[in-house]
N, C-alpha and C positions, 0 to 999 in steps of 0.2 A: 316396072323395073325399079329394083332397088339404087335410091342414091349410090355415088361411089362414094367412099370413106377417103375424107378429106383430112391430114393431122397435120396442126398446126407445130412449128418449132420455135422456140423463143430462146434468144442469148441478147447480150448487148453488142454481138460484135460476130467476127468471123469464129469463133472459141466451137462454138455449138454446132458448124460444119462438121465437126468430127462425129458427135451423134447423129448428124444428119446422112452422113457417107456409111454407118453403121445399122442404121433405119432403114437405107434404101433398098441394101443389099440384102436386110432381111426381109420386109415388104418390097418387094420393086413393083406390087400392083397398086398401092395409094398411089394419094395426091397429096404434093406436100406443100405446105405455105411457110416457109423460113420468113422469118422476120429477125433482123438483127440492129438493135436500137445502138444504132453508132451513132447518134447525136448526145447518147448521155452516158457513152464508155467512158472509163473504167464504172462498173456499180460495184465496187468491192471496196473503192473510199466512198460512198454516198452513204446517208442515214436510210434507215426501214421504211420512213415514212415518204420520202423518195424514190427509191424503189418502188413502193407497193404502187404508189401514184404512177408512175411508169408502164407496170406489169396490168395495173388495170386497164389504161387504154392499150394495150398491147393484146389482151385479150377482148376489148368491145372490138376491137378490130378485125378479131379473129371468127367473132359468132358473126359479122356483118358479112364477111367471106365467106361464110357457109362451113367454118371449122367444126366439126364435130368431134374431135381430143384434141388437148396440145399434151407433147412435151418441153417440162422446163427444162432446157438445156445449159442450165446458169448454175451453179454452185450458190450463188451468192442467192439468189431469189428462192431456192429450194430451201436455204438455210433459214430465210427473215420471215418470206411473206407468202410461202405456199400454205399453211392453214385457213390465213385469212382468203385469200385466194380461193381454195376448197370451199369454204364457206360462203362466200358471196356467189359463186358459178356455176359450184355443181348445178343448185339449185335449179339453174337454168338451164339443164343438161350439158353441161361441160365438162366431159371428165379428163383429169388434171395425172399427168405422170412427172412428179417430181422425182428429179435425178440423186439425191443422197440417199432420201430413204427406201430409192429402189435398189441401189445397188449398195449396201452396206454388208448384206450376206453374204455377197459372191467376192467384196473387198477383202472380207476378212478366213475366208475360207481356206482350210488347211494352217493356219494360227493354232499354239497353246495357248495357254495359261502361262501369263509371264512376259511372253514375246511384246515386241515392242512396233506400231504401227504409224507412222509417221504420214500429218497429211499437209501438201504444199498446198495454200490455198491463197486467197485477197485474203485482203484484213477483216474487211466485214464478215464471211465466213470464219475465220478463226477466230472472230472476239464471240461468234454468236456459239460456237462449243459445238456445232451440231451434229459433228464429224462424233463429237468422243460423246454424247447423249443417245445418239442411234444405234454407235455399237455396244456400247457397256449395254442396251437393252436385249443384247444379242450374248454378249458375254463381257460382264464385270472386271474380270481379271486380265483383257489385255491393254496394255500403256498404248494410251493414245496421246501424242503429242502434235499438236497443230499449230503450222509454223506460217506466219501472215509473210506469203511474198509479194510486200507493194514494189510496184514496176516487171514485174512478167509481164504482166499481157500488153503494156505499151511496148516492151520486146517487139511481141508477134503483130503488134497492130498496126506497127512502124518497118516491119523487118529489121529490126537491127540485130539479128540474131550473134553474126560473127564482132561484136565488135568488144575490145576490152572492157567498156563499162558492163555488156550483158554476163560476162563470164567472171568476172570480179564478182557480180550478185546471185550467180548461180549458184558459183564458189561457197558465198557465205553462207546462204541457208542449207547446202548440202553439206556444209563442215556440220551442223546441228543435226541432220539425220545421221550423218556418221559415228557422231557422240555419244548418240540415245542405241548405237547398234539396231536400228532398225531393221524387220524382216521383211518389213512392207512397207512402199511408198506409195500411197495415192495422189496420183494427181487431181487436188481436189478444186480444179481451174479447167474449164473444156478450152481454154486456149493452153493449157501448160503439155498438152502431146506435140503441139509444135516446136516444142524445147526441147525433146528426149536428146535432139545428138547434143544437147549443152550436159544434160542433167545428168547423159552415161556415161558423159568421162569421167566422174567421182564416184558411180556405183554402176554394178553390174544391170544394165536391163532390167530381168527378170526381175526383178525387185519391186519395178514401179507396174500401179497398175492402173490400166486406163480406165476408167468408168463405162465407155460409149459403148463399149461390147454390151455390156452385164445390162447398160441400161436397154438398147436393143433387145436383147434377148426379151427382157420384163414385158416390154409392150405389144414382141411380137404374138407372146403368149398370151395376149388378153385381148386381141384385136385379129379382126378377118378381116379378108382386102379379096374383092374380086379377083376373076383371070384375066384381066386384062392390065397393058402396064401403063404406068400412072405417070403425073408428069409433077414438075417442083418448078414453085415461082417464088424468086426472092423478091423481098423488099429489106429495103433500111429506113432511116430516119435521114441520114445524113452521107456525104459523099458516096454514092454508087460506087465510080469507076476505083475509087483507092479500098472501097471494098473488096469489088474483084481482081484487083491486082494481090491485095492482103490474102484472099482465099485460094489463088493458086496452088502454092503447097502442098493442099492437100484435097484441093476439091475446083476441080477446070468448069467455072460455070460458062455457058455456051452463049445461056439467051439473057436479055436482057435485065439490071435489077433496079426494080421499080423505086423510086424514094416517094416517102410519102410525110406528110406535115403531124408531130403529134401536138397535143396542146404542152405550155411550158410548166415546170411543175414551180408555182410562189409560194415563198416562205411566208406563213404568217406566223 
């Protein structure tokens, strides 16, 4: 009997349930092991070098589980430290689906020449370009403008979805995609779809588009899952229960989520 294919999922936080709720429905016969390092959310102010430290014990965790692929469910990790990542793991048979440069085709598809692509993301993702590197290797001539929204994801991490201060800052960075007349918004934050009822009051839906499909689709095309249906166990780092009350929204977990201790990352 063949192992069953077990794929791991990595975010910092509840953000990467949406690729995970997008993963199931296209495999429902995996096994999945969600990990969401809520002890060192937000990674979109942290430096690379923190992260990466992060994402590697995030991954020795994931071969000691029996993971056989992860996806990175993190904008921010896809942006810094997925090469190095690649390079240290594969090796050990880890194959690695980083979320930007999976879905950067299907982002920009149905675009000219000219049009204007606007990507909402953390700041570590928009300082590191990787949104406007990946496509201009797709097509040169469309404007990419990446716009760093620090304080989204403490929004969704906190619920404070309805209150004046979220919509005052939703406000602002969506007056700058309305400036540049964008044809396209990515949300380039797997927590910023639990913002779309803030973010459509200033532009139509359509406009924004969510990664977790495109990324889904990418893996389910590169991956076989038995017939039988598979099960998902979460872990975090930190608070369980305000995890699952943060994942509601969009993702009713049933059974319980594990915390587990990682090591701290020291500054030398």
């Amino acid at each position: 009997m063949t192992q069953k294919l077990t794929l791991g999922v990595m975010d910092s936080g509840v953000g990467g349930l949406t690729i995970l709720k997008e993963l199931v429905h296209k495999m429902p016969n995996c096994n999945y092991l969600y990990l969401g390092d809520t002890a060192n959310l937000p990674y979109g102010s942290k430096s690379k070098d923190e992260i990466l430290f992060f994402n590697k014990n995030i991954l020795n965790f994931f071969i000691k589980q029996g993971v056989n692929d992860v996806v990175i469910a993190c904008n921010t990790t896809s942006a810094l430290t997925y090469e190095d990542l690649k390079k240290e793991f594969e090796p050990k048979g880890l194959k690695i689906f980083p979320l930007i440069q999976s879905i950067v085709k299907s982002a920009i598809e149905g675009l000219n020449d000219g049009d204007c692509i606007c990507v909402l993301s953390t700041l570590a993702t928009a300082n590191s370009k990787k949104y406007s590197s990946e496509i201009h290797k797709l097509n040169p001539n469309i404007k990419v403008v990446e716009i760093p929204c620090s304080g989204f994801v403490e929004i969704v991490e906190n619920r404070k979805y309805d209150t004046p201060e979220a919509y005052k800052l939703v406000e602002e960075k969506m007056q700058i995609v309305l400036e540049n007349k964008a044809k396209r918004v990515i949300l380039g934050c797997t927590h910023y779809p639990y913002l779309i009822c803030l973010l459509e009051k200033f532009a139509p839906r359509e406009i924004f588009f969510n990664p977790s499909c495109a990324l889904a689709d990418e893996v389910s095309s590169r991956l076989e899952c038995d017939t039988t249906k598979g099960k998902i166990d979460f872990y975090v780092t930190k608070d369980p229960l305000e995890f699952k009350q943060s994942a509601k929204l969009f993702f009713d977990i049933q059974d319980e989520v594990k915390c587990i201790k990682m090591p701290k990352f020291n500054q030398v």
